[in-house]
C-alpha positions in Angstrom: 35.3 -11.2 8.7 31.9 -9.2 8.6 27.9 -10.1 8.2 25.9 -8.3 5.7 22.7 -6.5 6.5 20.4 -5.6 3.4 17.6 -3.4 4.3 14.8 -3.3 1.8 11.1 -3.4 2.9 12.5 -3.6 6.6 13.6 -0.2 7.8 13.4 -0.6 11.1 15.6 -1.9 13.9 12.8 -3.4 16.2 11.8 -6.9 15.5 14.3 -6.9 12.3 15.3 -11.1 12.3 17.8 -10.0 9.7 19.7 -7.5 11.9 19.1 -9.4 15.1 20.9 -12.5 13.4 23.7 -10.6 12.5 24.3 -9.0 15.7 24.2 -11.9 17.2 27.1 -13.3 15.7 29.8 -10.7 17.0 31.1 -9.4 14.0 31.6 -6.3 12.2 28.3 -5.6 10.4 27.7 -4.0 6.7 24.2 -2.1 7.2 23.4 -1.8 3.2 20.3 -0.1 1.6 20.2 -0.3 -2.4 18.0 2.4 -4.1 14.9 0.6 -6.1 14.7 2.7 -8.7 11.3 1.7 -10.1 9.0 3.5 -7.0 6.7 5.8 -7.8 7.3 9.4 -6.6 5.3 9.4 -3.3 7.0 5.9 -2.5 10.4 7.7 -3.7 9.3 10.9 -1.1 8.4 8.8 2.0 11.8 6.5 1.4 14.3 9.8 1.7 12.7 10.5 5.2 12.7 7.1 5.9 16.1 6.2 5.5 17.1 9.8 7.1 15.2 7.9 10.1 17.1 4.8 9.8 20.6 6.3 8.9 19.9 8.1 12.7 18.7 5.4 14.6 21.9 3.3 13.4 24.3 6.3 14.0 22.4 6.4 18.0 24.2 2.8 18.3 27.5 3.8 17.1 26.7 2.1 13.7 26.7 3.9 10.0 23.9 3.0 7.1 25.8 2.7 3.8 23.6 3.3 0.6 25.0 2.5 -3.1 22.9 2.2 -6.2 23.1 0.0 -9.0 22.4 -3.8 -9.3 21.8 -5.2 -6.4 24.2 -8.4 -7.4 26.8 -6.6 -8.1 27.1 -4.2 -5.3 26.7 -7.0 -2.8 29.1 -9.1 -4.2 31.4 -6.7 -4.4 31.1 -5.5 -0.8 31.6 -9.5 0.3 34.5 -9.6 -1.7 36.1 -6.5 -0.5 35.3 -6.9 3.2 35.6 -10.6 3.9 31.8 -11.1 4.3 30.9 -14.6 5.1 26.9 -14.3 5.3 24.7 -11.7 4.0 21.2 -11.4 5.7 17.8 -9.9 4.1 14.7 -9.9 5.0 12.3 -12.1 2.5 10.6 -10.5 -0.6 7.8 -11.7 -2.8 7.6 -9.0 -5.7 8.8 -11.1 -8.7 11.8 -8.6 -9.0 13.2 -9.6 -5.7 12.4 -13.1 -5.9 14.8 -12.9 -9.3 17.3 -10.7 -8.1 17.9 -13.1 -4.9 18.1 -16.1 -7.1 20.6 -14.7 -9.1 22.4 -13.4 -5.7 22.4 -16.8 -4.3 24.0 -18.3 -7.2 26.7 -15.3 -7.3 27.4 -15.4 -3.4 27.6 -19.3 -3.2 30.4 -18.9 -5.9 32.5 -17.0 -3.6 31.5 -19.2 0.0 29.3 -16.4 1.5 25.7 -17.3 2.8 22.6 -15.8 1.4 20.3 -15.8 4.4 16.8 -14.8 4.0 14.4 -14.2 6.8 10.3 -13.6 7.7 10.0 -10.2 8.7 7.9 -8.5 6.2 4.8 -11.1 6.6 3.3 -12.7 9.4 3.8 -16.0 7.5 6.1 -17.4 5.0 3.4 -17.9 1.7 4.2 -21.5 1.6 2.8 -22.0 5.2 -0.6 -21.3 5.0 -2.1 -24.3 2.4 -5.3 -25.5 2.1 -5.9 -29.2 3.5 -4.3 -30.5 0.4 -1.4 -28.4 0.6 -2.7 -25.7 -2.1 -2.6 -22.3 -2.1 -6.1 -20.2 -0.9 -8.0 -18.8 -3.8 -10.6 -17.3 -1.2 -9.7 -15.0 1.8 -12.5 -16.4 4.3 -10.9 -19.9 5.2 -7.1 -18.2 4.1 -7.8 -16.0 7.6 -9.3 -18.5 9.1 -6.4 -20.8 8.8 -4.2 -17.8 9.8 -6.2 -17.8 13.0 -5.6 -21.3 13.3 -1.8 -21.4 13.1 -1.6 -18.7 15.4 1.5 -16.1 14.7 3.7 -17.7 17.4 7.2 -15.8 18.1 7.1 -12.1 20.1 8.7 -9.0 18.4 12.8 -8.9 18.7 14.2 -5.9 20.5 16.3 -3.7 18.7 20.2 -3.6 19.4 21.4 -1.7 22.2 24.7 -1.5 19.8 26.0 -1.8 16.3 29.2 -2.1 16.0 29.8 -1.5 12.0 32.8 -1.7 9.2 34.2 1.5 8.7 32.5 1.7 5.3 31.8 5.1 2.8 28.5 6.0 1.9 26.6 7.4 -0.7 24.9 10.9 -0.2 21.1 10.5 -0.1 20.5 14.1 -1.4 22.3 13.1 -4.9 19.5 10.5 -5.5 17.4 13.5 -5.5 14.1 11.4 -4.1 12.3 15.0 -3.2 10.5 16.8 -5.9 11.9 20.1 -6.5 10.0 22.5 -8.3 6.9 22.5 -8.7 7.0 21.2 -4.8 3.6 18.9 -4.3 4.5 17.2 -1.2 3.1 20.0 1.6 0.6 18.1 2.3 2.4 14.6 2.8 4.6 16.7 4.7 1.9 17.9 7.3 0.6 13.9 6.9 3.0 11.6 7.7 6.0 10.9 10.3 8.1 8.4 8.0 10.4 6.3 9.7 10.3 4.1 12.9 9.4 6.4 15.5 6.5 7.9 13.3 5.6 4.6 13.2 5.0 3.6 16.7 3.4 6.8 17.5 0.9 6.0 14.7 0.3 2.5 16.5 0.1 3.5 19.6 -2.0 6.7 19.1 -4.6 3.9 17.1 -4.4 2.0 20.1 -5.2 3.9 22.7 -8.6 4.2 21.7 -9.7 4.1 17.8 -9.0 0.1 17.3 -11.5 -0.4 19.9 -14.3 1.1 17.5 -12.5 0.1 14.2 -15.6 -2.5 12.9 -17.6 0.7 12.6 -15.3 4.0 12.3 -12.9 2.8 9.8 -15.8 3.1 7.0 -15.9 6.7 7.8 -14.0 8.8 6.0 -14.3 12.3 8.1 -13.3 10.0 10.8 -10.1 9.2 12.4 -10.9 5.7 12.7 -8.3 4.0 10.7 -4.7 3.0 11.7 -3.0 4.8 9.0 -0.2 2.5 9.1 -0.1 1.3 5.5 2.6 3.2 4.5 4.8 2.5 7.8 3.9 -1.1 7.2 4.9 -1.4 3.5 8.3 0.3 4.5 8.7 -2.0 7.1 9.1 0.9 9.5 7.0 -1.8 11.8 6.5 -5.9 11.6 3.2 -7.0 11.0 4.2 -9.5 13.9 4.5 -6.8 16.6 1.3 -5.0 15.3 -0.2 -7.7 15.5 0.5 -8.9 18.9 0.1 -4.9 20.3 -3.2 -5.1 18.8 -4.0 -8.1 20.6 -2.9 -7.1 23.6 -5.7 -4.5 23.7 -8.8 -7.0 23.9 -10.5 -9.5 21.8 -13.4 -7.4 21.3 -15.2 -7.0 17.9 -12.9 -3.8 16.9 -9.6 -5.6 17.3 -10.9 -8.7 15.9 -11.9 -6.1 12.6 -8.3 -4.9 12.8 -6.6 -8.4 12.9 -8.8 -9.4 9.5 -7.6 -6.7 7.7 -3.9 -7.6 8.8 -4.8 -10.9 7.1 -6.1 -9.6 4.3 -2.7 -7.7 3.4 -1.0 -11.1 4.1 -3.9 -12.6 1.8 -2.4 -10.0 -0.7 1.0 -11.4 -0.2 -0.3 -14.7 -0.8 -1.7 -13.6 -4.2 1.6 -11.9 -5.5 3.1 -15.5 -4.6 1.1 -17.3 -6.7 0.5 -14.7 -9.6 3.8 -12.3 -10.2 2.2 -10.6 -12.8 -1.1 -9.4 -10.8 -0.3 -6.0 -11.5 -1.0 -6.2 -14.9 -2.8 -9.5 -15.7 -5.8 -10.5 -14.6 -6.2 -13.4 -12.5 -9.7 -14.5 -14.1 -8.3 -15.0 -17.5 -11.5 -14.3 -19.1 -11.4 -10.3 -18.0 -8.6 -10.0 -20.6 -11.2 -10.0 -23.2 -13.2 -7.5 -21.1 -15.1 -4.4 -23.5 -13.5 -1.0 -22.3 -14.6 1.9 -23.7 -12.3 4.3 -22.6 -13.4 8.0 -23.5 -11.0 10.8 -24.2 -10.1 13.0 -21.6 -11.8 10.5 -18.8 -8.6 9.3 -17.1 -7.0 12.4 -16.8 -10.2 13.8 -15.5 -10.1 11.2 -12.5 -6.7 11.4 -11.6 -7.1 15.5 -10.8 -10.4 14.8 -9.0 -12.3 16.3 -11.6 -15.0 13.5 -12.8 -17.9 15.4 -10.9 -19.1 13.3 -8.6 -17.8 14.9 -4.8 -16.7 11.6 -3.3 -14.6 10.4 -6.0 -13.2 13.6 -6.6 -12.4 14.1 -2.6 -10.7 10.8 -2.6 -8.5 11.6 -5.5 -7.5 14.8 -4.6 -6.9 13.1 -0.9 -4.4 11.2 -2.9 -3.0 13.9 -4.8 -2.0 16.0 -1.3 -1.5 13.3 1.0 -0.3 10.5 -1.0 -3.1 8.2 0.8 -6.5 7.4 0.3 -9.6 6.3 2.8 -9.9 2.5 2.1 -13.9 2.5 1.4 -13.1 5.8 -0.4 -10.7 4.2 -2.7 -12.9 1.2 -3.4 -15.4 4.3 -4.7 -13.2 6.0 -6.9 -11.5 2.5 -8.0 -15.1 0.9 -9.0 -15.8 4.4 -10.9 -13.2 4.3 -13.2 -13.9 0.3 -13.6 -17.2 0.3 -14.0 -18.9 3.7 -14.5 -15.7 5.1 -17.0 -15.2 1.2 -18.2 -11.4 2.3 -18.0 -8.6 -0.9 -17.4 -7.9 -1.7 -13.8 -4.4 -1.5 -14.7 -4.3 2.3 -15.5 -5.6 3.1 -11.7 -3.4 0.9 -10.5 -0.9 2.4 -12.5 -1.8 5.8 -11.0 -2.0 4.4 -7.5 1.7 3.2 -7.9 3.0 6.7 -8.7 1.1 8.6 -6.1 0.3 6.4 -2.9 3.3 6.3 -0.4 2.8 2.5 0.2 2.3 1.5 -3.6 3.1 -2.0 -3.1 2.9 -5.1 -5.5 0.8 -7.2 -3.7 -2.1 -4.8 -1.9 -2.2 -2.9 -5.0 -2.5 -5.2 -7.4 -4.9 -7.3 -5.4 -7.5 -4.9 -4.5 -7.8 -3.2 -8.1 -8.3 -6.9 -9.3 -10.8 -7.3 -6.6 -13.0 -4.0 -7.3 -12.7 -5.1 -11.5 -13.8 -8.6 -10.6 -10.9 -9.8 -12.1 -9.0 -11.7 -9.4 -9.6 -14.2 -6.2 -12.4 -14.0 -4.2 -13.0 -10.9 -6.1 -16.4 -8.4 -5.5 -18.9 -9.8 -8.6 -18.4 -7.8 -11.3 -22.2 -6.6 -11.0 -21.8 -5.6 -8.0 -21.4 -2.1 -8.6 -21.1 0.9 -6.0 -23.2 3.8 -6.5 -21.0 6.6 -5.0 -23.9 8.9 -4.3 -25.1 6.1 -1.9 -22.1 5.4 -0.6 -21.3 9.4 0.0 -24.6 9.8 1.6 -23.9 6.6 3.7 -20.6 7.1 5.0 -20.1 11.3 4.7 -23.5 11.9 5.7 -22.4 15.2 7.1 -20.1 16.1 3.6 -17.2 17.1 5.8 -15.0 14.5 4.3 -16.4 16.0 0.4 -16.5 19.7 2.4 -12.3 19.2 3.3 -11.2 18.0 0.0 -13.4 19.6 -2.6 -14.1 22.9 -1.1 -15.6 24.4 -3.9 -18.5 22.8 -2.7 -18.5 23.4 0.8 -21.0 25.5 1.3 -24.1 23.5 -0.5 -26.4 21.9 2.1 -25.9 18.4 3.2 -28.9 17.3 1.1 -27.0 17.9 -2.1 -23.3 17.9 -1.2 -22.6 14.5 -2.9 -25.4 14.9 -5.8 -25.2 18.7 -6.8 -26.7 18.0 -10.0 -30.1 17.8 -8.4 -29.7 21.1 -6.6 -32.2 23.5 -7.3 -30.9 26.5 -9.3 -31.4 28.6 -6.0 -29.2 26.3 -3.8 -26.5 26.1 -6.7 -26.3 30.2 -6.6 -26.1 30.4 -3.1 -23.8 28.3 -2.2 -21.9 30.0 -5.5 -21.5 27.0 -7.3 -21.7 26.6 -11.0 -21.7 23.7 -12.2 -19.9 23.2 -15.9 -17.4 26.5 -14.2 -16.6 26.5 -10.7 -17.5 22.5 -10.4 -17.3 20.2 -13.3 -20.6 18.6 -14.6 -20.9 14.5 -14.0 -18.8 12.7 -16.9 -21.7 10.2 -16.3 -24.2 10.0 -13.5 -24.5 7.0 -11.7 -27.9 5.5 -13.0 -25.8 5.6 -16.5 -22.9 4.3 -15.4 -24.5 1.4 -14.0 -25.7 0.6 -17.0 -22.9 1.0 -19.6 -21.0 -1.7 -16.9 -23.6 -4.4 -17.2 -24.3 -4.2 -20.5 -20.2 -4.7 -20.9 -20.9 -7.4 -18.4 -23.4 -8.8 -20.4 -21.1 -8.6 -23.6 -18.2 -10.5 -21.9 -20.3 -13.4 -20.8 -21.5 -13.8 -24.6 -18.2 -13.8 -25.9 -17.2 -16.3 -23.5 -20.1 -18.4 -24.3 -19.3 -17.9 -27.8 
């Protein structure tokens, strides 16, 4: 007799309630990771390093990682069948195409008298838990965390096995899935970036620990800062539990900065929350009434903003963030997202579409739910009026242009009092600083007074078709 292990969006062996069940019970273990074939090509560059972590961290404990691709029903219940597995153990998913494909699995291994055993490891709380007082779901994110607060998050992290002792089963070769890009080779910078797997993972924690969390509530709004955790794409692998970030973190204090940190831990559970109730949020709006929302997409806009090439110095330095490191800035990408939304009136759902292909954590549930929030589109979502001006928000939080100076350097050498408007540069300033703008630096494909405008008067058009 074996137990089944399926990693998914738990590639760790710390705090992993799936592993540390099976352990526990003796027997030979099956250590399985299925390719998901529908991540985006960042997601599909971080996973290769990521289970190269894994596969080495199981082989440390005598175990071996066995990867097989193909439908995940089938190649389970063929591995139980072959190798007298009597309970298979997962950690719990809430994209729609898990929930599915573990329905089906149930069905399939209940057939054949083996145990489908799903377990809370990539949330801090299983969706159903956290209800309002009449036992609905939270529509708004204030008295969601609030009651997140109130149940408190009550088990400490698992250790990791000392040993595995695994079935002597063949593997697949992750080089033929060919996750990498080859030629042209864009990944250098994620490369120089990131640290994917478990290890990179703690050193990201505790490197945020050991002083940045402390001044999070301020820092992490500025983007030439390192004042963020950076652990959104180790968290979305499952490289680390939210549950033992979350109880590191507040083992450092209860001062404002942690508190800060411990909302936006809530707020990706919010996400989760959201995915739960609405599947579709990638694509559909939550407020029904946005579907009828008046985009006027112009030619040659969208492609303009994915190469960081719309004119305006913070967008373009978050986008071309994204393009080398395969992550953006949080306030940066609520910049670029409400420029496309509401100064390009482009669909949500192509920059989420974009975000999928190039972030390393795409994920359902934060990606969908913060592009709905920036198009006012879904719950508790920023009113659709409310409209960033990304000059402001440059000269507010990149006072100094280094953040625009790093990622656009085309521009580096204009003064701070025009880095994020060049447009009103004096001719003078613009030649020495050897910018051209239309040439070396594209002109504004609208400035932000206009763009302001066009939004609310579609604004204005939606609410009249609706009162129609």
């Amino acid at each position: 007799m074996a137990q089944l292990v399926w990693f998914r969006n738990d590639l760790r062996l710390t705090d992993n309630p799936a592993l540390h069940k099976a352990a526990e019970s003796g027997e030979p273990l099956i250590l399985l990771y299925i390719l998901d074939e529908r991540a985006g090509a960042a997601s599909r560059w971080w996973l290769h390093y990521s289970l190269t972590a894994l596969a080495m961290d199981i082989e440390a404990r005598g175990g071996r990682l066995v990867l097989r691709r193909g439908n995940p029903v089938e190649v389970i219940s063929g591995l139980v069948k072959a190798h007298d597995v009597i309970a298979v153990h997962a950690a719990r998913s809430y994209e729609p195409f898990w929930r599915e494909t573990d329905r089906k699995l149930d069905v399939e291994l209940k057939e054949i008298d083996c145990g489908l055993y799903r377990h809370l490891s990539a949330s801090l709380f299983p969706p159903e838990r956290i209800t309002t007082k009449v036992g609905g779901p939270f529509g708004v994110y204030t008295p969601f965390s609030k009651a997140c607060f109130e149940a408190g998050v009550p088990e400490g992290p698992l250790p990791a096995p000392a040993t595995l002792n695994c079935a002597p089963i063949e593997s697949e070769v992750l080089a033929d899935w060919k996750l990498l890009p080859t030629k042209p080779d864009w990944a250098g910078g994620m490369r120089a970036e990131w640290t994917p797997g478990e290890a990179g993972a703690h050193a990201r924690l505790n490197a945020f620990l050991a002083g940045p969390i402390q001044s999070y509530s301020e820092a992490r709004d500025f983007p030439d800062r390192p004042g963020t955790s950076k652990l959104s794409p180790h968290a979305h692998f499952g490289e680390i539990s939210p549950r033992y970030v979350w109880h590191r973190a507040k083992a450092t204090g209860d001062g404002k900065g942690v508190q800060t940190f411990l909302k936006e831990l809530l707020w990706r559970e919010f996400s989760i929350n959201l995915l739960w109730q609405y599947p579709d949020i990638r694509t559909q709006p939550i407020r029904k009434e946005f579907a009828a929302f008046p985009w006027k997409e112009k030619a040659g806009h969208l492609a303009a903003w994915r190469r960081g090439q719309t004119g305006i110095p913070i967008v373009d330095a978050g986008m071309r963030e994204l393009w080398q490191t395969g992550w953006m800035h949080n306030r940066v990408r609520m910049i670029c997202a409400s420029y496309l939304v509401k100064h390009l009136l482009i669909p949500w759902q192509a920059g989420e579409a974009w975000f999928w292909d190039t972030l390393c954590e795409a994920d359902e549930a934060a990606n969908g739910a913060s592009w709905q929030w920036v198009a006012g589109s879904g719950a508790d979502a920023a009113p659709y009026f409310r409209i960033f001006n990304p000059v402001l928000q440059g000269q507010k939080f990149d006072p100094a242009g280094g953040y625009v100076r790093r990622f656009v350097p085309e521009l580096e050498k204009l003064p701070d009092a025009y880095i994020h408007a060049p447009w009103d540069a004096p001719s003078l300033v613009l030649a020495g600083a050897g910018v051209r703008l239309g040439r070396t630096y594209p002109k504004p494909l609208i400035l932000p007074a206009d763009g302001r405008q066009a939004a609310l008067s579609a604004y204005e058009m939606l609410k009249a078709r609706q009162g129609a």
